[in-house]
C-alpha positions as CSV (number, residue, x, y, z in Angstrom):
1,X,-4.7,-4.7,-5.4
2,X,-5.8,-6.3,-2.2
3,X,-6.2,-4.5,0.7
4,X,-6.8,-5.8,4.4
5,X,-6.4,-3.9,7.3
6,X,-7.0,-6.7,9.6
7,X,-3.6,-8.1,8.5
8,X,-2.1,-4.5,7.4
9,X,-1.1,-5.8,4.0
10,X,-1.6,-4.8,0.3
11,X,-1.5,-8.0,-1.8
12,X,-0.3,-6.6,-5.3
13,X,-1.5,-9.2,-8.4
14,X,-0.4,-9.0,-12.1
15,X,-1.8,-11.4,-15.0
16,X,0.6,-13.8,-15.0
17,X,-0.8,-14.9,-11.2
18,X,2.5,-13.1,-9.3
19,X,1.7,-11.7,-6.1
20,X,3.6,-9.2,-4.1
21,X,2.7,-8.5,-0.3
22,X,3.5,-4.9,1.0
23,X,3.7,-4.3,4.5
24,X,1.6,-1.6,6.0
25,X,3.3,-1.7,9.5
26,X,6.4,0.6,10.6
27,X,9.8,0.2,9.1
28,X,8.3,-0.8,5.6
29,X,8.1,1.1,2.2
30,X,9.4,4.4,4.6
31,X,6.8,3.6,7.0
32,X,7.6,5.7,9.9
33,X,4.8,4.7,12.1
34,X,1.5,1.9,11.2
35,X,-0.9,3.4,8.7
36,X,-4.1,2.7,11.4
37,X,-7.6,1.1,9.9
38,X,-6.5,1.4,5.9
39,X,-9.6,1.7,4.4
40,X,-9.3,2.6,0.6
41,X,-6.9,1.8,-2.2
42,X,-6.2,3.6,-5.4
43,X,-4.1,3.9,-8.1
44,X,-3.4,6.1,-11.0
45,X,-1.2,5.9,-14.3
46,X,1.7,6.4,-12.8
47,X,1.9,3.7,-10.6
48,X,1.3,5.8,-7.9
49,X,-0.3,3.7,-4.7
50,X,-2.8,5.9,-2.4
51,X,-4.5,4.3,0.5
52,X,-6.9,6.3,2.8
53,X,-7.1,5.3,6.5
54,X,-9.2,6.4,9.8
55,X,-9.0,9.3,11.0
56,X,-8.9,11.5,7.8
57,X,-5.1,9.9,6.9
58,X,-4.1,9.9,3.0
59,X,-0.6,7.8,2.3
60,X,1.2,7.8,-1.1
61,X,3.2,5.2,-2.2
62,X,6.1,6.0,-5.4
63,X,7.7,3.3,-7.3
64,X,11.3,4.0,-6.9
65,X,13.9,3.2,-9.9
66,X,16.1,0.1,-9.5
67,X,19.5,1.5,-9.2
């Protein structure tokens, strides 16, 4: 993972050189607002996306299943 907050992006990589950008502005991924100054990135085994931004803001991104 990628992260910029200048550009409000994650940039997602995989091995075979693939990228995938996800948008960190409003209307995107259920984005209700713009996450503001995303500052940290994590990830756990479940595929689960968290991303930490000023001032004291914790977002949580779910894979959802292809219907």
């Amino acid at each position: 993972y990628v992260l910029s907050h200048e550009s409000a992006v994650v940039v997602v990589s995989d091995l075979d050189g693939g990228r995938k950008v996800m948008s960190l502005r409003r209307g995107h991924c259920g984005l209700r607002r713009d996450i503001p100054q995303a500052e940290g990135i994590a990830s756990d085994d479940r595929d689960t996306l968290w991303i930490v931004s000023e001032p004291n803001l914790f977002y949580r991104f779910t894979r959802m299943a292809a219907s």
